[in-house]
LOLUMTOR-767855 format. One line per 4 residues: number of its first residue (from 1); their letters; for each residue x, y, z of C-alpha. Coordinates in Angstrom, 1 decimal, decimal comma, always signed. Example, Ala and Ser with C-alpha at 12.3 -4.5 7.8 and 13.67 -1.06 7.14 Angstrom:
! LOLUMTOR-767855
1> AS> +12,3 -4,5 +7,8; +13,7 -1,1 +7,1
//
This chain:
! LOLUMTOR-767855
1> XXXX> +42,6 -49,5 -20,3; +43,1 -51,8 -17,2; +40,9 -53,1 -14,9; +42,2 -51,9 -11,3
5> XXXX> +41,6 -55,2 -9,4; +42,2 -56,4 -5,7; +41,3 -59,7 -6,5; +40,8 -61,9 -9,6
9> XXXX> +37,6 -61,3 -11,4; +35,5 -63,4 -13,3; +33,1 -62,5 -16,1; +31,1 -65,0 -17,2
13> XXXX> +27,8 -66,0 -19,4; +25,6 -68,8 -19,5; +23,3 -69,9 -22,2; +20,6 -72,2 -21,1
17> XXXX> +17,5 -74,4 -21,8; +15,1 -71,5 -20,9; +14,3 -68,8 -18,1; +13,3 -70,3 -15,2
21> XXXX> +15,6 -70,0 -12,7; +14,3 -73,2 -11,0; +13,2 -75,5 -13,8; +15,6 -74,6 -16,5
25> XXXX> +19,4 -75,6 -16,8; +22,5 -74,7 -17,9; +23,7 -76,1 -21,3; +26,9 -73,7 -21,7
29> XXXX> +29,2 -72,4 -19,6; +31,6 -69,9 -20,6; +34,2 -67,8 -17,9; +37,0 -65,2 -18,6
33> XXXX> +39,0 -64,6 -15,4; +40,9 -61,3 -15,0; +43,8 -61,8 -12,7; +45,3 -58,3 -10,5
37> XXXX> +48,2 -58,6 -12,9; +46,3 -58,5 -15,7; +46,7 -62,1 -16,8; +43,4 -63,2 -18,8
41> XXXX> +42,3 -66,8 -18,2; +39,8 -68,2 -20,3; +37,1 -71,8 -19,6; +34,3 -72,6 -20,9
45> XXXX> +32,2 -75,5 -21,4; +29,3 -77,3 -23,0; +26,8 -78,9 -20,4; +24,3 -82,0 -21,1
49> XXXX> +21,3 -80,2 -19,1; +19,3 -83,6 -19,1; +16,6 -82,1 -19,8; +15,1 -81,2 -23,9
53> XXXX> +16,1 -77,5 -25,1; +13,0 -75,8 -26,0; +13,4 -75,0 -30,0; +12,4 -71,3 -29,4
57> XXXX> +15,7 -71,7 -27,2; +17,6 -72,9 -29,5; +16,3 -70,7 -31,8; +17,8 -67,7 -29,4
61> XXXX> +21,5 -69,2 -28,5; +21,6 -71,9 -31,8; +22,7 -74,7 -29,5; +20,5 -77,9 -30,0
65> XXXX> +20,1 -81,5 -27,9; +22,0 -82,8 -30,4; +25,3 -80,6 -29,7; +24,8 -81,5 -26,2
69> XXXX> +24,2 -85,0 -25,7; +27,4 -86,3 -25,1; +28,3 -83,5 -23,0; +29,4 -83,8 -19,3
73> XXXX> +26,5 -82,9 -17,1; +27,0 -79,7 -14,8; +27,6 -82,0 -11,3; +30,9 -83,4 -13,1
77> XXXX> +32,0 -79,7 -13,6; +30,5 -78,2 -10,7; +33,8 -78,8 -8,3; +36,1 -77,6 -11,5
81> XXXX> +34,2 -74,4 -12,2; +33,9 -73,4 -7,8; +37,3 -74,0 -7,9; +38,1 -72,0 -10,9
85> XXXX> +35,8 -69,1 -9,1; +37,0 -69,5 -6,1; +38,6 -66,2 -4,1; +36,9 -64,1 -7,7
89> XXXX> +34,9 -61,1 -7,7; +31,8 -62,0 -10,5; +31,0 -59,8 -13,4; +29,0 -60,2 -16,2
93> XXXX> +25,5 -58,6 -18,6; +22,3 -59,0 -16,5; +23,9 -61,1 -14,2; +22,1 -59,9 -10,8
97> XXXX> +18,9 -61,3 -12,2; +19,6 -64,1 -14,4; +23,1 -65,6 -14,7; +24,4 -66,1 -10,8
101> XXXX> +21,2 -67,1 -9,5; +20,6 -69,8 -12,2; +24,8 -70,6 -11,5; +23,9 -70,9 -8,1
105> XXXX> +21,1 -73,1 -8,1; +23,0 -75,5 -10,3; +26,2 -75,7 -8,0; +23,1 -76,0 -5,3
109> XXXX> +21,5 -79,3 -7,0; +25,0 -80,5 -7,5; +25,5 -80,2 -3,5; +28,7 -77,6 -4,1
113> XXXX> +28,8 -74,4 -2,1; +29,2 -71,5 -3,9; +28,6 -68,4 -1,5; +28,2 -65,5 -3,6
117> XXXX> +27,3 -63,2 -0,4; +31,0 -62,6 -0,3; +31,7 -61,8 -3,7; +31,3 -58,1 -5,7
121> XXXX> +29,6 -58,7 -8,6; +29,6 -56,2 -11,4; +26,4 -56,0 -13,7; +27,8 -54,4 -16,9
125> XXXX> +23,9 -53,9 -17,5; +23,1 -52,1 -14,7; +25,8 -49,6 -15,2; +24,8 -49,3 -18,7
129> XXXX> +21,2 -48,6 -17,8; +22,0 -46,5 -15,0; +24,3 -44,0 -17,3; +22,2 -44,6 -20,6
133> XXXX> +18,7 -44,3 -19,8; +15,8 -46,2 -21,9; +13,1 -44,0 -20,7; +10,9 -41,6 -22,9
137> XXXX> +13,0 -38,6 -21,6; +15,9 -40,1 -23,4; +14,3 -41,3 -25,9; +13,1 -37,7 -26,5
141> XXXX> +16,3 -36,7 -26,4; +17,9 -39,1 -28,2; +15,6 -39,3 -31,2; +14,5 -35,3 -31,4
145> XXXX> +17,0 -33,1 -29,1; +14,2 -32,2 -27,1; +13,8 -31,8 -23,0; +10,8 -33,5 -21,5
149> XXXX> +9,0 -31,0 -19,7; +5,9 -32,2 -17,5; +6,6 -36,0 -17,7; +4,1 -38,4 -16,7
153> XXXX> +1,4 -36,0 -17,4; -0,3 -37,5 -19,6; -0,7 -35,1 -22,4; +3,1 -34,0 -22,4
157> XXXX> +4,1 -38,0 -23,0; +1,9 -39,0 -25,3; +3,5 -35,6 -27,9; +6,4 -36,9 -26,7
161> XXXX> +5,6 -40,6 -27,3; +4,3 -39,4 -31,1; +7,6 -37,2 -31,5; +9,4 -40,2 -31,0
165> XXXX> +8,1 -42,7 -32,8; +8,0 -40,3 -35,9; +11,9 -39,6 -35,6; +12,3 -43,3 -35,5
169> XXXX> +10,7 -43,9 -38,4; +12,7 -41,3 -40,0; +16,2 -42,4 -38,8; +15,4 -46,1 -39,3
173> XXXX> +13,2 -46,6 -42,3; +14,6 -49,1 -45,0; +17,0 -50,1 -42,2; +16,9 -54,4 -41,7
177> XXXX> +16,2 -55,6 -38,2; +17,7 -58,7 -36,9; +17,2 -61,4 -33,9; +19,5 -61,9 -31,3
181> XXXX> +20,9 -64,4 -33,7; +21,1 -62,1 -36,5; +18,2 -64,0 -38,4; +16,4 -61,0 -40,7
185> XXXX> +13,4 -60,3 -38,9; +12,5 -57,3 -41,8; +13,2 -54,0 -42,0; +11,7 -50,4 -40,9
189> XXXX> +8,9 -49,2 -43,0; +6,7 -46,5 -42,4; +3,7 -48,7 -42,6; +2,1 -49,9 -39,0
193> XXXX> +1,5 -53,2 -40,3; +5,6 -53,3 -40,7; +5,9 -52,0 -37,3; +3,4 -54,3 -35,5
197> XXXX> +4,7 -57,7 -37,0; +8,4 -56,1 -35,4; +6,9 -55,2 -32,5; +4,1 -57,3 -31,7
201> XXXX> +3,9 -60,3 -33,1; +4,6 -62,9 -30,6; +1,7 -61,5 -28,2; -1,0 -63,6 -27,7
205> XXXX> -2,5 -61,9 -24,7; -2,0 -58,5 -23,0; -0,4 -60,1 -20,1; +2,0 -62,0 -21,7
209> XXXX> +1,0 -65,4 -19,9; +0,6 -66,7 -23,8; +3,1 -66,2 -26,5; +3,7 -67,5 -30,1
213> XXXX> +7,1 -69,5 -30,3; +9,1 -69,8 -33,0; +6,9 -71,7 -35,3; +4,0 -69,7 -34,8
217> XXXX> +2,5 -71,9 -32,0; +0,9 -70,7 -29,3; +2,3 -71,7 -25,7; +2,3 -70,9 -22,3
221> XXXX> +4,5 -68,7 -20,8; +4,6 -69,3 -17,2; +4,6 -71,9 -14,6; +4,7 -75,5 -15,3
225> XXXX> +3,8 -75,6 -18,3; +6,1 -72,9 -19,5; +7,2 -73,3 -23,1; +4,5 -76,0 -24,1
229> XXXX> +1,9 -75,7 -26,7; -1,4 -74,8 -25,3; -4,0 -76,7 -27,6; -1,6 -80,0 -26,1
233> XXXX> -1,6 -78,8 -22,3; -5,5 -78,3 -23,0; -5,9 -81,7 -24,3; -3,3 -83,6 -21,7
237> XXXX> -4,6 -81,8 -18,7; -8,4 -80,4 -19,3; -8,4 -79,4 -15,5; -5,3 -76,9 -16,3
241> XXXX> -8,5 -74,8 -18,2; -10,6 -74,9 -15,3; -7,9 -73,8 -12,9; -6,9 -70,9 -15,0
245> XXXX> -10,2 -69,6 -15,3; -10,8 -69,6 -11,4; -7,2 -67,9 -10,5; -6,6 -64,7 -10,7
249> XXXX> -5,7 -64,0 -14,1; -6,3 -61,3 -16,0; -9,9 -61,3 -17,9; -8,2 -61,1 -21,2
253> XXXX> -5,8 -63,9 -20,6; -9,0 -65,8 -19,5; -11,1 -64,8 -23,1; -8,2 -65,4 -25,2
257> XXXX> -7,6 -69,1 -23,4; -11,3 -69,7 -23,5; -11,2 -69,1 -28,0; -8,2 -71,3 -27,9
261> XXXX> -9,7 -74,1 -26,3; -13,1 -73,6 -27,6; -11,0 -74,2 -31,3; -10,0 -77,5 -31,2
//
């Protein structure tokens, strides 16, 4: 099948040193660009982001400061790449949230204009969660063939919750599970110890302000410490403590904090 195009299009991904739209940067570039005729034009690029990649990053896209050190930084491509994009309609996975804000800040810091306000931009995610949905009705029907009746009562979605997770266990068990860099994470196993190291084991606190990283440290993950380990941020910066525990932060976040620090 072919695209039916007006104007060139350009789907593109990024890989980066993390998730902050404003703190992190891009380390690799990577564009396809779909021309009305049906010409395919391919660029891509590796990007010095001057700053360290996180190793729970690396982990995730397998790209280290090592591949990337003698790499052009993004203002030396910045004019290349606007120019590429130039007069293209934008498409991409999760793109709306992550990849053309994080592409426009950079072409911002390098002082190139990049006005996406006349663009269309395409989220392939969007379309896929708008025509296959992730929510317990579909689960529901997905996993048992059955219609949710009542939902968000809470009776009907918790069966439905337990129906679920039992066909899961049935369709999956014995089945390996993988990262998003196909690293064997273990497999399915009707045993809930199994299913919470799958599912759970990176949580720290309810909230989610701490995680574990890939080494089974605990850091921070938000703000400006995002990414670093807590027990150093704790030590570095003792007032970071203090501030945490007057802000408006959950009262778990707050407990779990207070047993980290009070362990070292």
């Amino acid at each position: 099948m072919k695209l039916n195009l007006k104007k060139p299009l350009c789907v593109f991904d990024l890989e980066t040193t993390g998730i902050s739209i404003s703190q992190d940067r891009i380390i690799e570039i990577a564009v396809i660009k779909v021309m009305p005729s049906g010409e395919v034009i391919e660029k891509s690029n590796r990007v010095n982001p001057t700053i360290p990649i996180p190793p729970e990053s690396t982990a995730i896209h397998g790209i280290s400061n090592e591949d990337v050190k003698d790499k052009p930084v993004f203002k030396d491509l910045a004019k290349d790449y606007a120019k590429f994009f130039e007069g293209a309609d934008l498409g991409g996975f999760n793109i709306l949230k992550f990849d053309v804000p994080m592409l426009v800040e950079e072409f911002l810091r390098a002082g190139v204009e990049f006005d996406y306000s006349r663009r269309r931009i395409i989220d392939a995610q969007k379309i896929y969660h708008l025509m296959e949905k992730r929510n317990l009705a579909a689960a529901l029907k997905f996993y048992c063939n059955k219609d949710l009746t009542h939902a968000h009562s809470a009776a009907a979605d918790t069966q439905a919750t337990l129906d679920v997770l039992l066909a899961q266990v049935e369709r999956y068990e014995n089945q390996p599970v993988t990262d998003n860099m196909g690293k064997l994470m273990g497999t399915i196993q009707n045993d809930m110890d199994v299913l919470h190291q799958l599912t759970a084991t990176d949580m720290v606190d309810l909230a989610g302000r701490m995680i574990r990283n890939n080494k089974g440290e605990v850091i921070f993950n938000f703000g400006k410490h995002k990414g670093k380990v807590v027990t150093q941020v704790l030590k570095d910066e003792p007032s970071f403590y203090d501030w945490m525990m007057n802000s408006d932060f959950a009262l778990d976040t707050k407990r779990r904090l207070t047993e980290i620090k009070l362990s070292f």
